[in-house]
C-alpha positions in Angstrom: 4.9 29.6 -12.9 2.8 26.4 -14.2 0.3 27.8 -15.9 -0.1 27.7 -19.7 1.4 30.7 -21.7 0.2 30.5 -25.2 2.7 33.7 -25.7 5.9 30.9 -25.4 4.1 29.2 -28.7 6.3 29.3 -32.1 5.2 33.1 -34.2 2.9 32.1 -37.3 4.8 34.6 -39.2 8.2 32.7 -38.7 9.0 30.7 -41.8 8.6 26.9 -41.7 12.4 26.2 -41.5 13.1 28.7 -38.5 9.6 26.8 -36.7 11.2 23.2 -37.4 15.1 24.1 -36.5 13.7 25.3 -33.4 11.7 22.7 -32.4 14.4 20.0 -33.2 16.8 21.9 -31.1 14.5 22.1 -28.4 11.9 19.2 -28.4 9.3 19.7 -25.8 10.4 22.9 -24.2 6.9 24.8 -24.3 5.2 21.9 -23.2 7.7 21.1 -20.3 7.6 24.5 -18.5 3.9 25.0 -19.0 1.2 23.9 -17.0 -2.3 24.3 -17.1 -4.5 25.8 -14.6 -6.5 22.6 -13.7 -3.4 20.8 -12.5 -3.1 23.3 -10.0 -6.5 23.1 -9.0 -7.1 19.5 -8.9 -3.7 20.0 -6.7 -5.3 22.2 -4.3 -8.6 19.8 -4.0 -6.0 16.9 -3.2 -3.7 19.2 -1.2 -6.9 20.1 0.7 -8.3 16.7 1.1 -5.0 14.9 2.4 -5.3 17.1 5.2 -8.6 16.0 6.2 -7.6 12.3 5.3 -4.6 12.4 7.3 -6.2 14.0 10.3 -8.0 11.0 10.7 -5.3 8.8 9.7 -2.6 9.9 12.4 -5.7 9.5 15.1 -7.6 6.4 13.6 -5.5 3.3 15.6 -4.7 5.6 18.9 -8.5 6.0 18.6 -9.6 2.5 17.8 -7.3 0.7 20.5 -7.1 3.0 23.4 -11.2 5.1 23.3 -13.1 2.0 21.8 -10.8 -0.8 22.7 -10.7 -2.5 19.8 -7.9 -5.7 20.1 -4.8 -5.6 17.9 -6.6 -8.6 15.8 -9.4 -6.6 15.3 -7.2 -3.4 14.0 -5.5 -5.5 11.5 -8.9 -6.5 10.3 -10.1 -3.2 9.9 -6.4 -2.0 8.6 -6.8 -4.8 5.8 -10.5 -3.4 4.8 -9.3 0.7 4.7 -6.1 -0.2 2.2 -7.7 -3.1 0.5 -11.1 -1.9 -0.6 -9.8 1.0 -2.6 -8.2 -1.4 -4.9 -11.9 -3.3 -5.6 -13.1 -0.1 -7.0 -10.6 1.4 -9.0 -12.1 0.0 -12.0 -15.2 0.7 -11.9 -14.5 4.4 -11.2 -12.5 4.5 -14.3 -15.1 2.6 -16.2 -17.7 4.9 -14.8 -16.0 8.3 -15.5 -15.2 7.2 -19.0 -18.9 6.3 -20.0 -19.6 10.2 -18.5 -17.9 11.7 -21.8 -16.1 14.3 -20.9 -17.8 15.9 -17.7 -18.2 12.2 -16.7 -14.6 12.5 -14.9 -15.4 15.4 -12.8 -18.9 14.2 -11.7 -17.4 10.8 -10.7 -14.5 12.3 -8.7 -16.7 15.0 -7.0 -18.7 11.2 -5.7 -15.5 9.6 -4.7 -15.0 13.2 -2.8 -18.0 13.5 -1.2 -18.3 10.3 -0.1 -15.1 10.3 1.8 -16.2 13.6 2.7 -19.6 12.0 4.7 -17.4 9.2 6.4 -15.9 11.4 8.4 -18.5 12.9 11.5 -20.0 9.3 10.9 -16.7 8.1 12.9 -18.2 10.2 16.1 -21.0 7.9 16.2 -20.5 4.1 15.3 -18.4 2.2 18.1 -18.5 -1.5 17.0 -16.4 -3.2 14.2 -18.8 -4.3 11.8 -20.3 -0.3 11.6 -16.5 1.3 11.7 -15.7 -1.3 9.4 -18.3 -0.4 6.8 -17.7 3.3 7.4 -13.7 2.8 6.4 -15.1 0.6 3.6 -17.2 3.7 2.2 -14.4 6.0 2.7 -12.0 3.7 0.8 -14.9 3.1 -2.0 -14.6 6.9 -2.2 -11.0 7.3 -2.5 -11.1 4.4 -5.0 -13.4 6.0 -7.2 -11.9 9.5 -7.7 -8.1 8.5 -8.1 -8.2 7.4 -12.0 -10.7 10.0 -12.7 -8.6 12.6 -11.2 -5.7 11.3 -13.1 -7.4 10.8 -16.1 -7.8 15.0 -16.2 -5.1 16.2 -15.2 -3.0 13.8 -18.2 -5.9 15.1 -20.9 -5.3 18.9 -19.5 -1.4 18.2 -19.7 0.5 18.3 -23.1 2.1 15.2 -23.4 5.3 16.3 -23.3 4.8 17.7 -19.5 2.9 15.1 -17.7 5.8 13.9 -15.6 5.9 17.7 -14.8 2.1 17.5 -14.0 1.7 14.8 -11.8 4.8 15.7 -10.1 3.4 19.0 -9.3 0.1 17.0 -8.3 1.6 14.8 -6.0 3.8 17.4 -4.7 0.9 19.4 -3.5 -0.9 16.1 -2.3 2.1 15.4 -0.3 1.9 18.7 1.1 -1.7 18.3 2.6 0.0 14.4 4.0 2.3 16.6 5.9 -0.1 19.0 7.3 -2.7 17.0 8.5 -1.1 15.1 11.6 0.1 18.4 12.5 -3.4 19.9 13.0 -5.1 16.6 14.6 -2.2 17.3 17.2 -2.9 21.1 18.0 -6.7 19.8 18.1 -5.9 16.7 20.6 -3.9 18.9 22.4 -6.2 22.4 22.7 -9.8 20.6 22.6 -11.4 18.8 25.6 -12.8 16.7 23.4 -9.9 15.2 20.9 -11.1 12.4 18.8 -14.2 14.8 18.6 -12.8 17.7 17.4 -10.0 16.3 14.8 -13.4 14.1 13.3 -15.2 17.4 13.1 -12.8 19.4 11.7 -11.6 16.7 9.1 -15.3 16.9 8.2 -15.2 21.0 7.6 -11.8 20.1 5.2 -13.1 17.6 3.4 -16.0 19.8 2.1 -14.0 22.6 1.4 -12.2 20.4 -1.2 -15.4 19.3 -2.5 -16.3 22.8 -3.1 -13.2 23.7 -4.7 -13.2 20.8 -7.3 -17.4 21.5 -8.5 -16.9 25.5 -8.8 -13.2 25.5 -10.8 -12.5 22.3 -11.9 -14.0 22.9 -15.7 -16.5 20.2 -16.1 -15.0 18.8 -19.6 -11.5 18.8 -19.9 -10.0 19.2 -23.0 -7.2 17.7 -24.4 -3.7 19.4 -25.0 -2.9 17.6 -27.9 -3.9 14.4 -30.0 -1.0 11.7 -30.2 -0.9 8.8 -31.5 -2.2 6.6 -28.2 -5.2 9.2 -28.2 -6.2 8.5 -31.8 -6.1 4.8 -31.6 -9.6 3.1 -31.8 -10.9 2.6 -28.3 -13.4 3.9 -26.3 -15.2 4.4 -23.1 -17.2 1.1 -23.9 -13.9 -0.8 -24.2 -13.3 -3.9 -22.0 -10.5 -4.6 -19.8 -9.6 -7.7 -21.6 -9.1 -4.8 -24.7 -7.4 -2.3 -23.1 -4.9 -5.1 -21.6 -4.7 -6.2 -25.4 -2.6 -3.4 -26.1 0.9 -4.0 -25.8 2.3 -1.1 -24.0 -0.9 -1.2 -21.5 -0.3 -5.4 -20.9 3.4 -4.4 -20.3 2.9 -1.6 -18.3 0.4 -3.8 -15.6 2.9 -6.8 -15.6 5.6 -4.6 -14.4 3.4 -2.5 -12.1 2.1 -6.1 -11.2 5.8 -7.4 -10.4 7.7 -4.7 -8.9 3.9 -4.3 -6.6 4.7 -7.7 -5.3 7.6 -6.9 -4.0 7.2 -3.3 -2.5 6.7 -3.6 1.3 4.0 -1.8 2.7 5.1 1.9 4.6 4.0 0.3 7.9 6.4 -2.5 7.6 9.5 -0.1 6.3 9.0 1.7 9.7 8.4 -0.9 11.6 11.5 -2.9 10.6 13.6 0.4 11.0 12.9 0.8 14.3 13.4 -2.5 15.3 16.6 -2.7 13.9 17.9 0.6 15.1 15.9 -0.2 18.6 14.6 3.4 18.2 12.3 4.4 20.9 8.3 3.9 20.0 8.1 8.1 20.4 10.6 8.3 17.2 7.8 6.4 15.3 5.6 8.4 14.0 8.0 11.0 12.8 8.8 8.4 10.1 5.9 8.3 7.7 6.6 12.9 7.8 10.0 12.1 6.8 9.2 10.6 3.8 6.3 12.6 3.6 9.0 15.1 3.1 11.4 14.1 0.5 8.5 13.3 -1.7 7.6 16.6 -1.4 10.9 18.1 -2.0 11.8 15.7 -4.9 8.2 14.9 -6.5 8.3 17.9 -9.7 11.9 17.7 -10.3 11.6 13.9 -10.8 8.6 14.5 -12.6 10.8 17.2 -15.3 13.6 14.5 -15.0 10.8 11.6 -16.6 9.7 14.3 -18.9 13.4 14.3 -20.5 15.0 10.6 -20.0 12.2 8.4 -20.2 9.1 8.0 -17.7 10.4 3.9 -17.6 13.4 4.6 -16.8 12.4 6.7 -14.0 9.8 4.4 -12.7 12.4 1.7 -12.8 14.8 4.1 -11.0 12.8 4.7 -8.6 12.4 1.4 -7.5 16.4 1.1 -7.5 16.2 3.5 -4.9 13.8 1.3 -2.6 16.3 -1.3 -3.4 18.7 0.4 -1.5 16.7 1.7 1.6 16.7 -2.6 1.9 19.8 -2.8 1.9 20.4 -0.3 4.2 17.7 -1.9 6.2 19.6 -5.3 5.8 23.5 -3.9 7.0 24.9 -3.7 10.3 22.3 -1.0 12.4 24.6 2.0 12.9 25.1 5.1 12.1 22.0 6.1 13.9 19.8 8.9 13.2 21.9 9.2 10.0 20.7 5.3 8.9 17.4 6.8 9.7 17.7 9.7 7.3 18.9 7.6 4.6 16.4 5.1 4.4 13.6 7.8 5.2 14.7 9.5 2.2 15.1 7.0 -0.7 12.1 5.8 0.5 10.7 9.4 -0.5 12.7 9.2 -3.5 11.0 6.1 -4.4 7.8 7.3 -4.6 8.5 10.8 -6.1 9.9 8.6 -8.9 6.8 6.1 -9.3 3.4 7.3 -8.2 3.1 10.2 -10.8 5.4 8.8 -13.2 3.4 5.4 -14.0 0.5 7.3 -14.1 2.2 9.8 -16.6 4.0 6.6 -18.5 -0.6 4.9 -18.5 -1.3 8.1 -19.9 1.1 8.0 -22.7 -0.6 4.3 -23.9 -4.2 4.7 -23.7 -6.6 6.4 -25.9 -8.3 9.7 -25.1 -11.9 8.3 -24.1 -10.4 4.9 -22.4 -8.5 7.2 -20.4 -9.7 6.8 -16.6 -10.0 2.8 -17.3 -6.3 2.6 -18.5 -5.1 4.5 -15.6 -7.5 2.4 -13.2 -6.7 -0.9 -14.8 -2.5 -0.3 -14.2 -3.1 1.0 -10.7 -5.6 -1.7 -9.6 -3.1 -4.1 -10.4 -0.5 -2.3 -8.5 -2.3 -1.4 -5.5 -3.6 -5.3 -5.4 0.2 -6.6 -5.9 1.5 -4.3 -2.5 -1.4 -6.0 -0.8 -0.8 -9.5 -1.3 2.9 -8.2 -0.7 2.0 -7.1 2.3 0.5 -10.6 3.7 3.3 -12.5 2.7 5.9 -9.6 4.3 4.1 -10.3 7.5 4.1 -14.2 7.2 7.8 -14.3 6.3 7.9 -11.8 9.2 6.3 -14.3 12.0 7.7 -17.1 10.3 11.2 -15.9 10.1 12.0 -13.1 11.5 12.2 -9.2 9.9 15.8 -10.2 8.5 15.4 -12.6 6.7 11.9 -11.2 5.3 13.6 -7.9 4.0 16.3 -9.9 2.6 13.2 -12.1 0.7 11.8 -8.8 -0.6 15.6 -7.6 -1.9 16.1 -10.2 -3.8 12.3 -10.5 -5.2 12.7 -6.8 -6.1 15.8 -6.8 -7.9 14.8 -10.1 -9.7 11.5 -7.9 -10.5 13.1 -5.1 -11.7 15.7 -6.7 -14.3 12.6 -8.6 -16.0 10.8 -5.2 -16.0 13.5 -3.8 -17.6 13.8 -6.4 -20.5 9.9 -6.0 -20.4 9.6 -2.0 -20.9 12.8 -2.1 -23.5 10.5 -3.8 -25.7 7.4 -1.6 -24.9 7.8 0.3 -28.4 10.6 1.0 -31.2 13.1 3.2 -30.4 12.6 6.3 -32.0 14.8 8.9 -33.5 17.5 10.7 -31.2 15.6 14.1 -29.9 12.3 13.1 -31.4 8.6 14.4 -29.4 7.7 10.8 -28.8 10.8 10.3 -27.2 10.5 13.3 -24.8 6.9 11.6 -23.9 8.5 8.4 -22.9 
């Protein structure tokens, strides 16, 4: 169904004017329902790889606390070094992959891969903080290496017209793996004699498999779909930060990923306020993070099509409408029960079906061909380092003045966030013509 069919192309024989009326009438169509073959592979190898990830995930604090007993303090530490260091390395695995030319995106991902991929039977064997510590550190070193390289191919295999459609399909498939993976660590705690064991080992065995799967058919220089205009503009893998953030659209973009990131509370928090305010019992917990697990699954490619059509902004802004309103919900009267629960489970899914692909498709759109992993890595290093300072300050306010009044804080910072991102982006380029390409890539 995604992949490419050069027969959908325009017949050379058809005159000029039959080519043009056709196009204007239909801006975008081939380009929108076709989908090359390496977004579904680089799907599979994340699809893949977030069920190893998450194995170890679901297990990681029942493990640390209860087996090794670690003290809460001591988990936050550790909790603050997995999401944190990720961030720190972004960059230079952009950088990195675009000095490689064009296999230097691959190589650098397969790293990021196989690093995470070593981290994992290391787990059976360290038992003090500083060494689990270090071990989360490399994993999160390799997870921060291969996310702009991995992006960077799959918006050079995508025609620019379908990248919303691409990344959603991505991050559907990723999600899919998110789901999966807690559900095998609990057939392997529950079947094995040896638990922890046997959900590190496995996640191990996974983990390769994805590996494998990205060096033998993920093509080693992807090429690009087409050439617009961001793609000829003079940059280049030798390009600093301080130039890519010269360009307008790519300054833009960071300030609002910057701003809205500074307001987006952290999963952890979302379900930890939700319960508390509901007074859910602690065994409804960890059904939250699979519930938005699954509407981001369910909504993540038609979101994607939607960006393709009205705008990838106004999508990403959208999106963060929707978390707007799972605060809300968060900050009325708790009833309505498991229906509450749905709600905000939902928009919360809907909120990140309608951001994480689509601000990567939206980077895409503004940087240059061979700057392409450090544009994508400079937007989401400012992002992911916004959520984390977010995520302090939620938990200070939180102490300080109770969940209340702390989601209320974040409301008001968010919507104040998203009407200056909205005067920002509005000015990000000149409108174009009604129906024009460039406006179906927006």
């Amino acid at each position: 169904m995604y992949l490419a069919d050069r027969r959908s192309a325009p017949s050379a024989a058809a005159p000029p004017g039959e080519r043009r009326a056709g196009t204007d009438r239909r801006p975008g169509r081939r380009a929108a329902s076709a989908l090359p073959s390496t977004v579904l592979v680089l799907g599979t190898v994340s699809l893949i790889t977030d069920i190893s990830s998450e194995m170890v995930t679901a297990v990681l604090p029942l493990y640390l606390v209860t087996e090794l007993g670690l003290s809460p303090w001591g988990f936050g530490v550790l909790d603050g070094v997995y999401n944190g260091v990720s961030a720190l390395v972004r960059l230079m695995g952009g950088r990195l992959s675009d000095r490689g030319g064009g296999g230097g995106h691959k190589a650098v991902a397969a790293v990021g891969y196989g690093l995470s991929a070593l981290c994992k039977p290391l787990l059976l064997v360290v038992h003090s903080l500083p060494l689990i510590g270090a071990v989360l550190a490399v994993d999160r070193t390799g997870k921060g290496l291969r996310t702009a390289p991995r992006d960077a191919m799959i918006s050079l295999a995508a025609e620019p017209g379908a990248r919303g459609r691409a990344f959603g399909v991505h991050r559907a498939m990723d999600t899919a793996g998110a789901l999966c993976g807690p559900l095998v660590a609990f057939v392997l705690l529950r079947a094995a004699a040896e638990g922890y064991d046997a959900v590190f080992t496995v996640s191990f065995c996974v983990a390769v498999l994805g590996v494998v799967v990205l060096l033998l058919f993920v093509p080693r220089r992807a090429a690009a779909a087409t050439k617009d205009a961001a793609e000829r503009a003079p940059a280049g893998p030798r390009t600093p930060v301080r130039a890519l953030l010269g360009r307008p659209e790519v300054r833009r973009l960071t300030g609002c990923a910057v701003l809205l990131g500074l307001t987006t509370v952290s999963d952890s928090f979302l379900y930890l306020t939700l319960q508390r305010r509901l007074d859910l019992p602690t065994a409804w917990f960890p059904l939250f993070p699979l519930g938005t697990a699954a509407a981001f699954l369910l909504l993540a490619v038609p979101l994607g099509a939607v960006a393709d059509r009205i705008g990838r902004r106004r999508l990403f802004l959208a999106g963060h409408l929707a978390l707007l309103c799972a605060y809300g919900l968060l900050l009325a009267p708790p009833v309505g029960g498991a229906a509450l629960v749905c709600a905000v489970l939902v928009l919360h899914g809907t909120f990140y079906a309608a951001t994480d692909g689509v601000l990567a498709a939206a980077t895409a759109d503004a940087v240059p061909e061979d700057a392409r992993g450090s544009g994508l890595a400079v937007v989401q290093t400012g992002q992911t380092a916004a959520r984390f300072v977010c995520s302090l300050a939620f938990g200070a306010a939180w102490t300080a003045w109770g969940d209340h009044t702390a989601v209320l804080s974040a409301a008001v910072g968010l919507a104040l966030a998203a009407a200056l991102s909205a005067s920002l982006l509005r000015r990000a380029v000149p409108a174009p013509a009604p129906n024009s390409p460039s406006e179906q890539a927006r």
